[in-house]
C-alpha positions as CSV (number, residue, x, y, z in Angstrom):
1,X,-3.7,-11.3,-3.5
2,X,-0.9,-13.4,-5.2
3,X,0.0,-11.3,-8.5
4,X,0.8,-12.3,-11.7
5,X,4.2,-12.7,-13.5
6,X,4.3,-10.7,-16.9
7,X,4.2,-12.8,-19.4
8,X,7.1,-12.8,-22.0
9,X,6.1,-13.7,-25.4
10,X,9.3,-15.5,-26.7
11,X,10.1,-17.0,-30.5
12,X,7.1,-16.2,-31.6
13,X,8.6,-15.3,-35.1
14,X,10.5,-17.9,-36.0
15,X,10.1,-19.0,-39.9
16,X,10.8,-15.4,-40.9
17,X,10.8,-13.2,-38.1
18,X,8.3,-11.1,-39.6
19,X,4.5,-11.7,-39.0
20,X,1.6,-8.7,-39.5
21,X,-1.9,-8.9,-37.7
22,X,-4.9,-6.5,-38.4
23,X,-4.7,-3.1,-36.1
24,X,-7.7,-3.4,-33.7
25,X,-8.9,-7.0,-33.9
26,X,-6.4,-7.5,-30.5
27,X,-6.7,-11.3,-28.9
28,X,-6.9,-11.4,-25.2
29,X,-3.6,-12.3,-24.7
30,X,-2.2,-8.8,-25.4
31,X,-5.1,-7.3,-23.5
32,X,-2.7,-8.3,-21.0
33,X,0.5,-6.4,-19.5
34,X,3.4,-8.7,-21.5
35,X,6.9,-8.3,-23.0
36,X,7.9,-9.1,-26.5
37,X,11.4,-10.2,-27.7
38,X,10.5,-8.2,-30.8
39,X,9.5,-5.1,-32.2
40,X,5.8,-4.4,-32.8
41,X,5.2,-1.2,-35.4
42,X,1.7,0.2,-35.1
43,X,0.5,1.1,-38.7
44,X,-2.5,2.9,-38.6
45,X,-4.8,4.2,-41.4
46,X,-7.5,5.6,-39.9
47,X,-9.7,5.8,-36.6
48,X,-7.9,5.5,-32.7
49,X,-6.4,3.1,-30.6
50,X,-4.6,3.5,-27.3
51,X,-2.0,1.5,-25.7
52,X,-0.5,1.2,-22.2
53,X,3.9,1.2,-22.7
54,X,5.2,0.9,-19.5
55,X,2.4,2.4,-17.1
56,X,2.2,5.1,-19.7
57,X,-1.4,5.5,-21.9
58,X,-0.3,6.2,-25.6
59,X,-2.9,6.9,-28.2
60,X,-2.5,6.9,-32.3
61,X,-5.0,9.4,-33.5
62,X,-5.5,9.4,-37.2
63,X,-3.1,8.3,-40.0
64,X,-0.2,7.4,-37.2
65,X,2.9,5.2,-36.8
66,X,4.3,3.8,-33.8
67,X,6.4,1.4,-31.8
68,X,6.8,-1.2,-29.1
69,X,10.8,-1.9,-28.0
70,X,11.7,-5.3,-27.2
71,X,11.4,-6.2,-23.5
72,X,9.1,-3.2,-22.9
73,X,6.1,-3.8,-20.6
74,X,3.0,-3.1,-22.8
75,X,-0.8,-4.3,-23.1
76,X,-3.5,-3.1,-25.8
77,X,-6.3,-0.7,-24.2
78,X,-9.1,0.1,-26.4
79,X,-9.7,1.5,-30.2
80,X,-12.3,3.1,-32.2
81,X,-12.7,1.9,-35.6
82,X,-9.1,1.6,-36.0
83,X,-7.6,0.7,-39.4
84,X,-4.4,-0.6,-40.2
85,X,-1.8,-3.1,-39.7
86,X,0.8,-4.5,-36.6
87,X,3.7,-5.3,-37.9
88,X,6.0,-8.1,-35.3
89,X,9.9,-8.2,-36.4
90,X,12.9,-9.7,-34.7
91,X,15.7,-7.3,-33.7
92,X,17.6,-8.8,-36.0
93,X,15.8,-8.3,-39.1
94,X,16.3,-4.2,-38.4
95,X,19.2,-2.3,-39.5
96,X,21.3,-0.8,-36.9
97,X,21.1,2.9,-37.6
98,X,17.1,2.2,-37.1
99,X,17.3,0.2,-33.7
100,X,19.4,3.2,-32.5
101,X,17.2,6.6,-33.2
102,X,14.1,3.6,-31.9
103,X,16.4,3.5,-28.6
104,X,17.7,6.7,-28.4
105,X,13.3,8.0,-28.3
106,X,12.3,5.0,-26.2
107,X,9.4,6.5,-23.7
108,X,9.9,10.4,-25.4
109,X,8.5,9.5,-28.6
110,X,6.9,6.5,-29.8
111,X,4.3,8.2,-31.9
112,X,4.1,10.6,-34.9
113,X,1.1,11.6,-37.2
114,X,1.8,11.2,-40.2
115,X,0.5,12.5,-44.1
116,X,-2.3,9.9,-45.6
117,X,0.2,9.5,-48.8
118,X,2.7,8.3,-46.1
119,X,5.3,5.3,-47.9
120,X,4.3,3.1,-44.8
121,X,0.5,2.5,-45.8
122,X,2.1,1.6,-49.2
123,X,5.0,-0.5,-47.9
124,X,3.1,-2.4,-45.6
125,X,0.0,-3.9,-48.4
126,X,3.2,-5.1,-50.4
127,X,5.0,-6.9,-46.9
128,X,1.5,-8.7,-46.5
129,X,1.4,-10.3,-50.5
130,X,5.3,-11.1,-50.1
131,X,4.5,-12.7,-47.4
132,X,1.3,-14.4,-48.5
133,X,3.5,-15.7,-52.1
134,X,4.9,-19.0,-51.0
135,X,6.2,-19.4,-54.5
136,X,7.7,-16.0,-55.1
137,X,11.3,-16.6,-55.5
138,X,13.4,-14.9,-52.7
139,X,10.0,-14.6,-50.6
140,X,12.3,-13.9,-47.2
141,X,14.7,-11.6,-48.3
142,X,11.9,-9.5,-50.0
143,X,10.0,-9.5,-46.6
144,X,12.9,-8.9,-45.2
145,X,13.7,-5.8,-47.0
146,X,10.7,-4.5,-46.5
147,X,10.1,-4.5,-43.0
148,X,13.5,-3.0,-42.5
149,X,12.2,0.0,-45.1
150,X,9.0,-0.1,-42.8
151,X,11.2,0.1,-39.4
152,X,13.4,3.0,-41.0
153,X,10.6,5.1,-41.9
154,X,9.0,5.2,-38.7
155,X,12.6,6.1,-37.1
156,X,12.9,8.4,-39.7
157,X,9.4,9.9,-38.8
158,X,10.1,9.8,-34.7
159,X,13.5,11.5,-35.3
160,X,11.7,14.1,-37.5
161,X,9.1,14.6,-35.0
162,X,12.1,15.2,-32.3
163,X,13.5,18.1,-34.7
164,X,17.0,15.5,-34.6
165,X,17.4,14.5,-38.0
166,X,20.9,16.8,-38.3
167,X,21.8,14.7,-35.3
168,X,20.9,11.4,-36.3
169,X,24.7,9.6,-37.1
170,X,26.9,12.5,-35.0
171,X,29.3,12.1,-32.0
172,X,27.1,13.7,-30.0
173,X,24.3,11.5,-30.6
174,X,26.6,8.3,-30.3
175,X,27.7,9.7,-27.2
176,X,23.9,9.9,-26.2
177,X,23.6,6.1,-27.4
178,X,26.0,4.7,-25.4
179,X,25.3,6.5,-22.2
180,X,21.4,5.3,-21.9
181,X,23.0,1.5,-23.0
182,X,24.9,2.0,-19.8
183,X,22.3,2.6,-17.8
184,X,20.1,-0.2,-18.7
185,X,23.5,-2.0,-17.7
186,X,24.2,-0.5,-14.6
187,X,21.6,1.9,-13.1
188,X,21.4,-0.5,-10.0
189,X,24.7,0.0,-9.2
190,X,25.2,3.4,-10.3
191,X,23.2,6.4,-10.0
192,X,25.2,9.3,-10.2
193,X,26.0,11.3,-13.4
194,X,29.5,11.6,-12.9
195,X,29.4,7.4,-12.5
196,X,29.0,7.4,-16.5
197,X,30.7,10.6,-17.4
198,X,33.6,8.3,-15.6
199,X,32.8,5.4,-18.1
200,X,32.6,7.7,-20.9
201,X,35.5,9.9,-19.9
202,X,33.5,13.0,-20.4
203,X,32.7,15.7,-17.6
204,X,29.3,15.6,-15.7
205,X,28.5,18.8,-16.5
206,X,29.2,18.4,-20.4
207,X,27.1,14.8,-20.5
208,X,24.1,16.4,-18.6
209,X,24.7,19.3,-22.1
210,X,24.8,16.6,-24.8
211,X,21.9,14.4,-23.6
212,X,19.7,17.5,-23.2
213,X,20.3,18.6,-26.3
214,X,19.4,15.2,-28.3
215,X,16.6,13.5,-25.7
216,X,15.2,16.9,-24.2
217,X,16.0,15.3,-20.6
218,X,19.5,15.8,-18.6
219,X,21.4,12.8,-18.0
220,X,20.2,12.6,-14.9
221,X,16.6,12.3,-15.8
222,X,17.7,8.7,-17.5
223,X,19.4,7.8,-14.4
224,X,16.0,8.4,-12.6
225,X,13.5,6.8,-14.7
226,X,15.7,3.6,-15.5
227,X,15.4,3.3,-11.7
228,X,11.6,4.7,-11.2
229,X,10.7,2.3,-13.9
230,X,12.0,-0.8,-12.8
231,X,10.4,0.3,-9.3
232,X,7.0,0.3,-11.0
233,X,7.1,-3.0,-12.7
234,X,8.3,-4.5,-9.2
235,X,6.0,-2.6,-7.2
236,X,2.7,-4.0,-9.7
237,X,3.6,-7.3,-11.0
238,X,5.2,-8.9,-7.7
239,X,4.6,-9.3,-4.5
240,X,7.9,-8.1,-3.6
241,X,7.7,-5.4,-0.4
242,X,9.1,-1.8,-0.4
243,X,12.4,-2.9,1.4
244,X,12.7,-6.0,-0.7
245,X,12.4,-4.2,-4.3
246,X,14.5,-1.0,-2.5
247,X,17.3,-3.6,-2.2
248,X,16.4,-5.4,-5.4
249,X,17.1,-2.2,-7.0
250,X,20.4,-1.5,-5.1
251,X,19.3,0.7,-2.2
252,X,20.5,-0.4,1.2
253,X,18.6,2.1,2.8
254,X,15.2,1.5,2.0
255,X,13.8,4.7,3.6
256,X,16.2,6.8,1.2
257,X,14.2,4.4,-1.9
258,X,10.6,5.4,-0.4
259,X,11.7,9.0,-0.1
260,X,13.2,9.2,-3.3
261,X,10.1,7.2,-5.0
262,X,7.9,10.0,-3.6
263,X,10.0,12.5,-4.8
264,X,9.4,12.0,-8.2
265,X,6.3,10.5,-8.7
266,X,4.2,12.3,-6.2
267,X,3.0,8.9,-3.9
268,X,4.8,6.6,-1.6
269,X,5.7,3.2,-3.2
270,X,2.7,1.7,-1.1
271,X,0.2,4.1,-2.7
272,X,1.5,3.3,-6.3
273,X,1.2,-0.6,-5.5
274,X,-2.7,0.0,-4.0
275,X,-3.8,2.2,-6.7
């Protein structure tokens, strides 16, 4: 069976690069697995609603916040009477610090319950008039201000959740940054710790400390799942075979790939694909 591309939802936010739909009223189109170039925040009041982020089921429970990262794999599941707001921004629209703690949690923490009184289900009613004012003067840069207050109180609320907030802004923690940039840069090429303690000019053993301590993982772990990830997606939206996405993923040795895919997630690259 001939399988189908995941779609990439591109410029879809162009006049403002903001744009908010109801939580649970989902169209078919994100029903299925896509990427966005956006953000998507998940503000939710009341009720349940799960989602699928990269072959992983995530589920808001409750007065929750959440997130979708730009380019991740994603697709809406179900809900059950699930109130509250999506919230779509560009990158750019997000202040730095903010896109950082939302990378630095990428697939350990994209969730957090939050208090009823949170400043989310208040900030969010007063993005939607901004938005709806055509008149209002300034219109964009209030909206704009907003959704980055939005986007910094959900990273505040994942950081919190992570027990990192006294880390948030330290060397250690930009140390932490710029390792997991390089290996969404280079884990096809390079798979060994001591490959970005080289790059960093840090030991092995004291980057496998400092990651641990921020993300809860070793450096190593990173390495792994960049790699197991990108397997995944290859594996279940192409029709590449074993050798070709062992060598699309810079294995030569595509019998080292299948043992190592077994390794760590339990099945043989086949069995993942058939599932």
């Amino acid at each position: 069976m001939k399988k189908q591309a995941i779609a990439i939802h591109r410029d879809e936010l162009k006049n403002t690069g903001v744009d908010v739909a109801p939580l649970g009223e989902q169209s078919e189109c994100v029903q299925l697995p896509h990427r966005d170039d956006h953000y998507m925040f998940m503000i939710q009041q009341k009720g349940s609603c799960v989602w699928e982020l990269d072959f992983n089921e995530v589920k808001l429970s409750g007065t929750s916040l959440g997130y979708v990262a730009p380019g991740q794999v994603h697709r809406y599941v179900r809900h059950t009477n699930s109130v509250g707001w999506l919230v779509f921004v560009t990158p750019e629209r997000i202040s730095a610090q903010y896109r950082e703690i939302l990378s630095t949690y990428q697939h350990i923490q994209q969730v957090v319950a939050v208090p009823k009184n949170h400043a989310a289900f208040t900030i969010t009613p007063l993005l939607i008039d901004a938005r709806n004012e055509d008149a209002t003067l300034l219109r964009k840069t209030i909206c704009h201000s907003l959704v980055d207050v939005l986007a910094g109180l959900v990273a505040s609320g994942i950081a919190q959740a992570h027990q990192a907030v006294g880390l948030i802004g330290s060397q250690k923690y930009h140390t932490v940054l710029r390792f997991k940039q390089l290996v969404i840069a280079h884990y096809k090429e390079k798979k060994l710790v001591k490959d970005y303690s080289a790059l960093l000019n840090l030991t092995p053993l004291y980057l496998n400390e400092v990651v641990k301590e921020i993300t809860g993982f070793p450096a190593s772990y990173w390495i792994q799942e960049s790699i197991l990830l990108e397997a995944k997606r290859l594996l279940h939206y192409t029709t590449l075979d074993v050798k070709q996405v062992a060598y699309e993923l810079g294995y030569d040795d595509h019998a080292y790939f299948s043992r190592f895919f077994k390794k760590h997630t339990g099945m043989t690259a086949t069995a993942f694909r058939n599932r």
